[in-house]
N, C-alpha and C positions, 0 to 999 in steps of 0.2 A: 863036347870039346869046343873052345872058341879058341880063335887064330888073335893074337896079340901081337902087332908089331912094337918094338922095341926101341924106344927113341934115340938109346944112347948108343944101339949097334945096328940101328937100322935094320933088324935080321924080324922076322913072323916067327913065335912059337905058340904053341896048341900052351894049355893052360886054364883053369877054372877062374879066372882074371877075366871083371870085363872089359870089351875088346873096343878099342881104341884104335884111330888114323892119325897120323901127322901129318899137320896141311902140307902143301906143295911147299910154300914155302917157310919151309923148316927152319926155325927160330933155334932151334937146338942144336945145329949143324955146325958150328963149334964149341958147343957147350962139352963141358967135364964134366963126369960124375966126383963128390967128390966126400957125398957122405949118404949114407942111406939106416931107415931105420924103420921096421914095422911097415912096410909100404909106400914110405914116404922118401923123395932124395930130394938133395941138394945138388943143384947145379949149376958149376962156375961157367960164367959167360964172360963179353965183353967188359960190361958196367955191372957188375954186382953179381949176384946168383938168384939161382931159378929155386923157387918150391914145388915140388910136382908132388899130389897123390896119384901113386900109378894105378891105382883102384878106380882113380877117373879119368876120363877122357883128357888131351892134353892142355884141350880149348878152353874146358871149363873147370880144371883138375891143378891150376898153377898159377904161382905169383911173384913176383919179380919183389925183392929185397935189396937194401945195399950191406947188410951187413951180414956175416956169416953165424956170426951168435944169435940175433934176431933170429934169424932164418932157422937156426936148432933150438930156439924156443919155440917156435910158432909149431914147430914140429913134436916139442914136448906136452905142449898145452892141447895140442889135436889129440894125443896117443892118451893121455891122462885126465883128458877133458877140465880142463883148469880156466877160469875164468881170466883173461887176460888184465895185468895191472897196468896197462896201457892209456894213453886219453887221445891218443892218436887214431881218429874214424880209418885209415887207410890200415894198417895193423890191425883193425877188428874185422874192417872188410877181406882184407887177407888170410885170418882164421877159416870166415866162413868159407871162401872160397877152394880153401885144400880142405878141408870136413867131411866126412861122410856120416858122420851121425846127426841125423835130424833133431831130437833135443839138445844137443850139442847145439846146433847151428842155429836153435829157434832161442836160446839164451844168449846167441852171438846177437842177432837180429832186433831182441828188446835193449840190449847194453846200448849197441848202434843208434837204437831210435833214440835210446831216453841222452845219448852223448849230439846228437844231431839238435836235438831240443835247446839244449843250451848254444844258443844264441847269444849276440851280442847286447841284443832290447831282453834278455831275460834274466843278465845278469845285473848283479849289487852294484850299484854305483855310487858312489862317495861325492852327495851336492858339497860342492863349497858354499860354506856358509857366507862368507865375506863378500860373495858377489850379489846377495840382495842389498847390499848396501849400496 
């Protein structure tokens, strides 16, 4: 049996969940629950809502979105393991970060590199031709 404190009611229950702390100071302390799915919830905050895997810890298990569809995609794409159509590095960081599947996460990790790669010196550029004149 592990002891699992509970973010959104503060309360310890026994549970085969593993067992997680909420720092001192608790970021969630007026967060809503406000969608939950497969071990995954959404939580409305001040500025946007929380992504939690409650399968992870909260520190390393969660990620702040502004949008609440994003936020039940990312949570679709975890559950169905779906390669994000995304080109936004922070959105793929966000995948890996609520993940608990290691091939999952090691396809988030190569998308990541090969979207980090393109660089500004890596992309096409269009010489004007008129200015060698």
């Amino acid at each position: 049996m592990i002891k699992v404190v509970d973010p959104i009611e503060n309360k310890v229950r026994s549970n085969n969940v593993l067992e997680f702390q909420i720092p001192k100071s608790n970021k969630t302390a007026g967060a809503e629950k406000i969608y939950e799915r497969e071990g995954y919830i959404i939580l409305k905050v001040k500025r946007g809502y929380i992504v939690y895997n409650t399968k992870k810890n909260f520190k390393n298990g969660h990620t702040h979105i502004q949008s609440f569809d994003m936020a039940k995609t990312i949570i679709d794409n975890n559950i169905r393991k779906k390669r994000p159509k995304t080109n936004s590095i922070y959105l793929i960081e966000s995948h890996i970060r609520v993940t608990n599947d290691s091939k999952y996460k090691k396809m988030l990790e190569e998308l990541l590199a090969s979207k980090e790669d393109r660089t500004k010196d890596n992309k096409y550029h269009n010489r004007n031709i008129c200015s060698s004149f």
